[in-house]
C-alpha positions, 0 to 999 in steps of 0.5 A: 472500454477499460475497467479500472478496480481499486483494493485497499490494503495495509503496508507495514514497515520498520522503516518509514512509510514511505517503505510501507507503501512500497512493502504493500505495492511490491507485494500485491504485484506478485498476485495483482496484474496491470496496477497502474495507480496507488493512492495513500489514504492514510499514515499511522505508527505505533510508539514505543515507550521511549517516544519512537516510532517503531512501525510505520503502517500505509493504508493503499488504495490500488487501481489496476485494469481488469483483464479482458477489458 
């Protein structure tokens, strides 16, 4: 039987949201084995002055195996 746990997280990025999801995958496989899943539950930004979005943030849910399961 496998056991699957799930950690949220946040990704940002300068650049679109779909990077900040990537940011925030790519980073947490550097210390998180076997991710097998993501799940995006939110999307934000903030606005600058002038009406553009200048950061995208991600909110992630991660599912990876729990070793030695």
């Amino acid at each position: 039987m496998t056991v699957v746990k799930v950690v949220e997280l946040v990704g940002e990025s300068s650049a679109s949201w779909e990077d900040a999801i990537q940011v925030a995958v790519k980073q947490a496989s550097q210390t998180i084995r076997n991710i097998s899943g993501v799940n995006v539950k939110n999307m934000t930004g903030t606005v600058d002055a002038e009406g553009n979005i200048v950061e995208y943030k991600a909110n992630v849910e991660l599912a990876f195996a729990v070793d030695g399961t």
